[in-house]
C-alpha atoms as one frame of an Amber mdcrd trajectory, in Angstrom:
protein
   0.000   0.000   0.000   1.201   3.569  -0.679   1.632   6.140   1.806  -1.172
   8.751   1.807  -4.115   6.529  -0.529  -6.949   6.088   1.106  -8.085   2.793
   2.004 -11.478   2.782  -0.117 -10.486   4.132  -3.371 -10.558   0.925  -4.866
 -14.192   1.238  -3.751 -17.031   3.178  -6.024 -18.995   6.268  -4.110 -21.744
   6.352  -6.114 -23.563   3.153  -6.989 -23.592   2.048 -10.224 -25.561   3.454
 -13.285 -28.642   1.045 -14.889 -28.090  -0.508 -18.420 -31.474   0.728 -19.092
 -32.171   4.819 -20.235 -35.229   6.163 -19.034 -37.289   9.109 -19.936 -40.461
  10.538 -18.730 -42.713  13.293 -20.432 -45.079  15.035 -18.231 -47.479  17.835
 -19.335 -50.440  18.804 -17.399 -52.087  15.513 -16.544 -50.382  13.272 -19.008
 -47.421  10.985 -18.133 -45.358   8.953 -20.123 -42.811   6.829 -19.167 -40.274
   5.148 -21.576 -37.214   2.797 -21.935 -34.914   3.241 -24.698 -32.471   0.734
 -26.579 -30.039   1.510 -28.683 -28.691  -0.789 -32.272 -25.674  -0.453 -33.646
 -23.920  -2.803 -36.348 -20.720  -4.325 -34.851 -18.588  -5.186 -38.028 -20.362
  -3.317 -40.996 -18.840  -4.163 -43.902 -19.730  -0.329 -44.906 -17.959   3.144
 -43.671 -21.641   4.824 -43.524 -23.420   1.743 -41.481 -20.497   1.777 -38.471
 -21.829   5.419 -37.817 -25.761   4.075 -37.791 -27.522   3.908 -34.257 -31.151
   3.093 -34.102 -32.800   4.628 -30.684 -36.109   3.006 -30.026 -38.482   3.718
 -27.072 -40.815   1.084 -25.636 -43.571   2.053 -23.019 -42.144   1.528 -18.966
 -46.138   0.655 -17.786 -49.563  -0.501 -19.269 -51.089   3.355 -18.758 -48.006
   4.801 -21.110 -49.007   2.265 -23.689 -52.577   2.573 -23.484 -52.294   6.586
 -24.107 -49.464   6.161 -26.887 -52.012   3.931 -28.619 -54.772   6.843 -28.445
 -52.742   9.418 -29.720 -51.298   7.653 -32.690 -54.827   6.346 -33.308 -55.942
  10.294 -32.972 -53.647  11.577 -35.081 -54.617   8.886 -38.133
């Protein structure tokens, strides 16, 4: 051990971040709560696909689902 190195810095002080992103929209009495994933291609065999990420979002809970579904079927 070296001189003056605290004894826990091996040790993280913050615990660690979720795989999963989430993101919630709020506006007056609408919530919406989301998870996203993220694609990318690995080995492309093309310059233009290694640059490609897909972003999708998937509803967190039945009620975000349920009111996606109405406004996509409101807006035709």
């Amino acid at each position: 051990m070296y001189p003056g190195v605290p004894a826990g810095w091996k040790v993280p002080q913050s615990p660690p971040s979720s795989p999963v992103m989430t993101m919630q929209l709020r506006k007056d009495d609408i919530s919406l709560d989301f998870f996203s994933m993220f694609t990318t291609f690995a080995m492309p065999h093309e310059v233009a696909l290694q640059q490609l990420k897909i972003e999708c979002f998937y509803p967190v809970n039945t009620a975000t689902a349920a009111k996606v579904r109405e406004l996509a079927a409101s807006t035709g």
